[in-house]
N, CA, C and O atoms as a GROMACS GRO file, in nm:
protein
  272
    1UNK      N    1  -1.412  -7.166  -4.445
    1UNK     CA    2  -1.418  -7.303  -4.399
    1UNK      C    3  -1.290  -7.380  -4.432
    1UNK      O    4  -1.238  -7.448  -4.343
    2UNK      N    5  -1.234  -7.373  -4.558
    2UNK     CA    6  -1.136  -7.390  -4.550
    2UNK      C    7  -1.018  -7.365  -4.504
    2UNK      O    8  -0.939  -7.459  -4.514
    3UNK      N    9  -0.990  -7.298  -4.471
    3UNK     CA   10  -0.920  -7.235  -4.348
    3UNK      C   11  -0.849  -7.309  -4.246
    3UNK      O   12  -0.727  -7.308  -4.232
    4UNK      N   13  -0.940  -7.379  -4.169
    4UNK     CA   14  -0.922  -7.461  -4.076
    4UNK      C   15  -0.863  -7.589  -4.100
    4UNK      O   16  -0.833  -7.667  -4.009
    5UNK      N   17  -0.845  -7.614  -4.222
    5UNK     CA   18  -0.736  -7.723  -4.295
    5UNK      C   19  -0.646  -7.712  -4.309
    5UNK      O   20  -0.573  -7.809  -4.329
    6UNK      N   21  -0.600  -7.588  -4.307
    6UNK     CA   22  -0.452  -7.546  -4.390
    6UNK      C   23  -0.362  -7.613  -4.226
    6UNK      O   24  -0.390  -7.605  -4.106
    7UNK      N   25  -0.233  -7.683  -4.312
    7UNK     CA   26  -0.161  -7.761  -4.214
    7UNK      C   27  -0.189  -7.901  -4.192
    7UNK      O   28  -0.115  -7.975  -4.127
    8UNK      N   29  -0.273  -7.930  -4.235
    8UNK     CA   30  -0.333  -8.063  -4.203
    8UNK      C   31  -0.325  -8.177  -4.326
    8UNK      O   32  -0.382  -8.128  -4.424
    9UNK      N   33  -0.288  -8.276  -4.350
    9UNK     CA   34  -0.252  -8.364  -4.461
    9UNK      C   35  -0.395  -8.408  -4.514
    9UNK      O   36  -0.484  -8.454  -4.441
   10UNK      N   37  -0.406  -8.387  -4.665
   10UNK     CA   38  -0.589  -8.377  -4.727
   10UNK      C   39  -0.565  -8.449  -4.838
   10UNK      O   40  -0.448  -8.472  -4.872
   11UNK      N   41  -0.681  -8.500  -4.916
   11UNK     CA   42  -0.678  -8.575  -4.994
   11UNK      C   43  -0.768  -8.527  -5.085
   11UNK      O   44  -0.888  -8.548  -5.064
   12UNK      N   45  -0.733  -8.465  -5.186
   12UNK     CA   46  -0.814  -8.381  -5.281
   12UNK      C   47  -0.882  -8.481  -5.381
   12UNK      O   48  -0.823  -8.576  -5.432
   13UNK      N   49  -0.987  -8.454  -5.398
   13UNK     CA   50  -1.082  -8.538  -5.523
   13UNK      C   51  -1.088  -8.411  -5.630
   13UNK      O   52  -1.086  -8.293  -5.596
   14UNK      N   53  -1.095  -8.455  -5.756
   14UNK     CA   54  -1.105  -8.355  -5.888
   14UNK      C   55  -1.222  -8.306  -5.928
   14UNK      O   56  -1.289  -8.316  -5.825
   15UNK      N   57  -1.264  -8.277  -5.977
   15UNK     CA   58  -1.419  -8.303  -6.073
   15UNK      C   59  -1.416  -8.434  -6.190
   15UNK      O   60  -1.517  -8.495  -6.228
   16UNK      N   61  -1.309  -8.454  -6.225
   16UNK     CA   62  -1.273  -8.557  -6.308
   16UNK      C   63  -1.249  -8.698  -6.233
   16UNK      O   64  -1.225  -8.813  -6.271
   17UNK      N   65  -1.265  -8.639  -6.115
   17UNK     CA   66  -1.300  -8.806  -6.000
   17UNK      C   67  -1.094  -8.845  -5.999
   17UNK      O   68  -1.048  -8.948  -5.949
   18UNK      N   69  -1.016  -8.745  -6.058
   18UNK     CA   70  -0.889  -8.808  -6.026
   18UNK      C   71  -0.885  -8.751  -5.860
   18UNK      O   72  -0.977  -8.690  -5.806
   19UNK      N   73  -0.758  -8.789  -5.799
   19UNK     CA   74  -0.715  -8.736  -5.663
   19UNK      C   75  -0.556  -8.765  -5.664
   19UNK      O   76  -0.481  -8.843  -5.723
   20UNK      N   77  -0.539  -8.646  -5.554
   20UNK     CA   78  -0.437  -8.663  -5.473
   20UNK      C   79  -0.392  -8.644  -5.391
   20UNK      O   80  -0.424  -8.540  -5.333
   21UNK      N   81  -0.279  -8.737  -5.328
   21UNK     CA   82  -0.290  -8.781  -5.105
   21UNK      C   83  -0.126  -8.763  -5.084
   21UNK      O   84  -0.023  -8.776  -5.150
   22UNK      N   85  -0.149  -8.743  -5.011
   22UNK     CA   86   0.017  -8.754  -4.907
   22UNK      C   87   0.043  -8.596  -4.951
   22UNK      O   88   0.139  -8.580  -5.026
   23UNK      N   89  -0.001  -8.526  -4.929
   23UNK     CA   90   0.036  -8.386  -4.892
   23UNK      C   91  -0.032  -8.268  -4.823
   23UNK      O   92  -0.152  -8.259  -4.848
   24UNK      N   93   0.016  -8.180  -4.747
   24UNK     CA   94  -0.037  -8.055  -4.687
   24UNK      C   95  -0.065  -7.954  -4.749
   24UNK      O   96   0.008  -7.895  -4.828
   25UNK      N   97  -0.217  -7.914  -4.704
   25UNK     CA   98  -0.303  -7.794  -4.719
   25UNK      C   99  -0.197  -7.662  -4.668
   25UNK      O  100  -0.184  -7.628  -4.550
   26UNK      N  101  -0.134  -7.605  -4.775
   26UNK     CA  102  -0.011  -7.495  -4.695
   26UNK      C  103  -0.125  -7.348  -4.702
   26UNK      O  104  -0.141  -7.280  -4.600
   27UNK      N  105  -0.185  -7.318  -4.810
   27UNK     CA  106  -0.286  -7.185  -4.812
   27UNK      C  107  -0.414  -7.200  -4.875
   27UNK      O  108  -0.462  -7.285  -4.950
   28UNK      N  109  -0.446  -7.118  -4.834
   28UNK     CA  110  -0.605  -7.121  -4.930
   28UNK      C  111  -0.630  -6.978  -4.949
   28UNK      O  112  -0.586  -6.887  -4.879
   29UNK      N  113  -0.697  -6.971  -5.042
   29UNK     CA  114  -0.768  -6.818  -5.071
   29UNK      C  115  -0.904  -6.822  -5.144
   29UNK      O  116  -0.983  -6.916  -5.154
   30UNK      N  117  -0.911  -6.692  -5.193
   30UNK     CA  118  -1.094  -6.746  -5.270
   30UNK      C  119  -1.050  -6.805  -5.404
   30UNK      O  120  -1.139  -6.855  -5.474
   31UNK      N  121  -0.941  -6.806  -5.442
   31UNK     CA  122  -0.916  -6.843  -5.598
   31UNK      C  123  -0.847  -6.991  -5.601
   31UNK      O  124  -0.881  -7.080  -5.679
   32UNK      N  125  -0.753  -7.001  -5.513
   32UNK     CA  126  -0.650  -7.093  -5.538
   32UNK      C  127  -0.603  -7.170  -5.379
   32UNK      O  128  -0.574  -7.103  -5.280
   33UNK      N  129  -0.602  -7.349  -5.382
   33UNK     CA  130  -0.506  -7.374  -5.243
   33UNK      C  131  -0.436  -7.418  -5.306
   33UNK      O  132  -0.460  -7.477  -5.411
   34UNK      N  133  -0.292  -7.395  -5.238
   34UNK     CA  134  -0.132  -7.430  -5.197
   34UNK      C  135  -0.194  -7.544  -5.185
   34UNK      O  136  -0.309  -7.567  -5.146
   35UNK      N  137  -0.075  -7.647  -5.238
   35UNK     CA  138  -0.098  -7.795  -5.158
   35UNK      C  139   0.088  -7.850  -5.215
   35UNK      O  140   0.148  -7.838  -5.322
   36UNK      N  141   0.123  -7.903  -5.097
   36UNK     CA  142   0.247  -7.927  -5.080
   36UNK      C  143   0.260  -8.082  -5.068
   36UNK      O  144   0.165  -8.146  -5.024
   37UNK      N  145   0.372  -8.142  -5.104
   37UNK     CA  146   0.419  -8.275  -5.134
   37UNK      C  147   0.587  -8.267  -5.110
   37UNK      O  148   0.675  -8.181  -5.122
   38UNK      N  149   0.574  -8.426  -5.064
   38UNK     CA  150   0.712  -8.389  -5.063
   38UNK      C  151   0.818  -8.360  -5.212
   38UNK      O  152   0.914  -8.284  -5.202
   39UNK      N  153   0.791  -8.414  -5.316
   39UNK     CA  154   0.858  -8.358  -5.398
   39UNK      C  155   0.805  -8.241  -5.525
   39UNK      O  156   0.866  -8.206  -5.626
   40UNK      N  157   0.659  -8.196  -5.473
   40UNK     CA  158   0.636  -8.080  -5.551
   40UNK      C  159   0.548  -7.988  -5.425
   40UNK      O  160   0.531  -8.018  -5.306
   41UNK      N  161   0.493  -7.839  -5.522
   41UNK     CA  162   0.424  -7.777  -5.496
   41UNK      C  163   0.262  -7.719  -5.570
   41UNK      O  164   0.268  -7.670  -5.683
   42UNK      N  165   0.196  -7.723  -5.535
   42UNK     CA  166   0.085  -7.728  -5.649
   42UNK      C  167  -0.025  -7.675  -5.649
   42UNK      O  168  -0.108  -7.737  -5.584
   43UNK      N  169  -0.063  -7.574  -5.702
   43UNK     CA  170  -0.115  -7.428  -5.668
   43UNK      C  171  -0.276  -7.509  -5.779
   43UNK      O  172  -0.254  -7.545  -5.894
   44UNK      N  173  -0.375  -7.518  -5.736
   44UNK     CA  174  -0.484  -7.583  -5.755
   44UNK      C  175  -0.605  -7.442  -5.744
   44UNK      O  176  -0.610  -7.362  -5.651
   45UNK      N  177  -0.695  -7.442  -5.868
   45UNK     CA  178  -0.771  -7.366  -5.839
   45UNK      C  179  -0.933  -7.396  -5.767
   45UNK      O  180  -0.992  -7.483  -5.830
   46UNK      N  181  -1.005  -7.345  -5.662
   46UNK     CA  182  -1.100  -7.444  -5.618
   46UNK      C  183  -1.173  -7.450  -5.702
   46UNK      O  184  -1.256  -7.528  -5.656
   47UNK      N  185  -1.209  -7.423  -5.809
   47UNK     CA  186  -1.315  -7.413  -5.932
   47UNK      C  187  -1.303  -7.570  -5.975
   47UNK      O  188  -1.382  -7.623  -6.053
   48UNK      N  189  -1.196  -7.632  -5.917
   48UNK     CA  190  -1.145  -7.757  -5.984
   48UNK      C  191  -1.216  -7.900  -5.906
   48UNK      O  192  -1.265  -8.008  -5.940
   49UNK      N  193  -1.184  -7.822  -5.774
   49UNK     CA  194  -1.189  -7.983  -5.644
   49UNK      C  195  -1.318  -7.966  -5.646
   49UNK      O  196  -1.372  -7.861  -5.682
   50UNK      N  197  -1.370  -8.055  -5.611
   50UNK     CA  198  -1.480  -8.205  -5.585
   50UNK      C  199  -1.470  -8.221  -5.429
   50UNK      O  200  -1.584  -8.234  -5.385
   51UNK      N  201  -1.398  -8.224  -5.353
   51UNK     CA  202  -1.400  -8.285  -5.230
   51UNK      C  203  -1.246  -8.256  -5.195
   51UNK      O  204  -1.155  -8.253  -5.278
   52UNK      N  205  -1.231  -8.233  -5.035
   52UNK     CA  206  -1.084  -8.236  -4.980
   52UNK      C  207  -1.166  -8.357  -4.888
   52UNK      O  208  -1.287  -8.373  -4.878
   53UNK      N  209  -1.042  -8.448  -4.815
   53UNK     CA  210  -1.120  -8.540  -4.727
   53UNK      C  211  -1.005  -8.516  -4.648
   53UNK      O  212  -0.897  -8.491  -4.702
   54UNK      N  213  -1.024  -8.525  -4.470
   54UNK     CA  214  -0.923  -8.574  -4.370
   54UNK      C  215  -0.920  -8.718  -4.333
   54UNK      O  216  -1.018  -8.754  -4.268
   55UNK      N  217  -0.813  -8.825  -4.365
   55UNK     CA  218  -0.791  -8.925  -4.243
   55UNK      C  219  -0.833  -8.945  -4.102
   55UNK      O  220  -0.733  -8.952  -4.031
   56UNK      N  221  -0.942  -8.956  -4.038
   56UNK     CA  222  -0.935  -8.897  -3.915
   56UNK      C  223  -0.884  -9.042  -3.846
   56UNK      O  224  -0.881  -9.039  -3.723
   57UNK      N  225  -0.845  -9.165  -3.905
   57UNK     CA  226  -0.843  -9.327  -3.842
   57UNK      C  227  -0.782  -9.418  -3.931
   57UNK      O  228  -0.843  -9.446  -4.034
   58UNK      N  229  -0.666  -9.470  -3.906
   58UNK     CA  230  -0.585  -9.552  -3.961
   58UNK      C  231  -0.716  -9.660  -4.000
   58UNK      O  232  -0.788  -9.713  -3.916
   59UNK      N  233  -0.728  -9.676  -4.133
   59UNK     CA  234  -0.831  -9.814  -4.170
   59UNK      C  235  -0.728  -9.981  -4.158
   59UNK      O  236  -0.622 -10.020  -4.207
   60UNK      N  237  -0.822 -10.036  -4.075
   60UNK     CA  238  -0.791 -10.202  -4.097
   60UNK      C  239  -0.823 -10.271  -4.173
   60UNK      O  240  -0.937 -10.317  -4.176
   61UNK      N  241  -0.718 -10.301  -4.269
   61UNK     CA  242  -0.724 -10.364  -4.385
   61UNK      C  243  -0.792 -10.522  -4.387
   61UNK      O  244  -0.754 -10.622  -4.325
   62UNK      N  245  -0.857 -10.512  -4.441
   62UNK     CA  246  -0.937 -10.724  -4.384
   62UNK      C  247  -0.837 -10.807  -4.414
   62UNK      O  248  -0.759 -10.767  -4.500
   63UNK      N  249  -0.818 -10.921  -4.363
   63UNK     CA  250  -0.715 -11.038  -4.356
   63UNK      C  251  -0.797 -11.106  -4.467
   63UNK      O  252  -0.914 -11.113  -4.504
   64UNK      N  253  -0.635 -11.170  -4.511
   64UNK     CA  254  -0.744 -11.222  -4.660
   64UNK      C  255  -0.617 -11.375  -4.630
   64UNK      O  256  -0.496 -11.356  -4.623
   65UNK      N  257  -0.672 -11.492  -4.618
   65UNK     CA  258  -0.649 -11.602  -4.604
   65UNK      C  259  -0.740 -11.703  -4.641
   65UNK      O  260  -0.863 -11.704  -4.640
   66UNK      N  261  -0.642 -11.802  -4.679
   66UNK     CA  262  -0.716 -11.953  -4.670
   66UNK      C  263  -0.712 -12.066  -4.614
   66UNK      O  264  -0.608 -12.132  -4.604
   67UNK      N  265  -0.794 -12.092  -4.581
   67UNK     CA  266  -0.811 -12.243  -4.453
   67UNK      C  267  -0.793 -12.336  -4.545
   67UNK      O  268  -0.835 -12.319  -4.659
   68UNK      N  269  -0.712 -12.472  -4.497
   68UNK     CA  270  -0.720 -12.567  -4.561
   68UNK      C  271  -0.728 -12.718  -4.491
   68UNK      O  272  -0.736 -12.818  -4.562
   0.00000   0.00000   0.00000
């Protein structure tokens, strides 16, 4: 299943509820995914992640103003 991610920009959740975004799913295997950034590389074991998530939709941030 994972599989079908690799290439695609993911957003890993931990078990420790940390995460991290802005990089590509480069491999996966039964032990370990590749996950690439632009200034590292980072070999993650799945025993670890909690969740990968895809972006599938730029979110609109709410307008935050005041009337006066």
């Amino acid at each position: 299943m994972l599989e079908s991610l690799q290439g695609k920009e993911v957003i890993i959740t931990f078990l420790d509820g940390a995460h991290i975004s802005g990089g590509v799913l480069e491999q996966v295997d039964d032990k370990f995914v590749k996950y690439r950034t632009e200034y590292q590389e980072v070999y993650i074991p799945i025993s670890s992640i909690r969740t990968l998530a895809i972006d599938t939709k730029e979110r609109q941030r709410p307008r935050v103003g005041f009337a006066i």
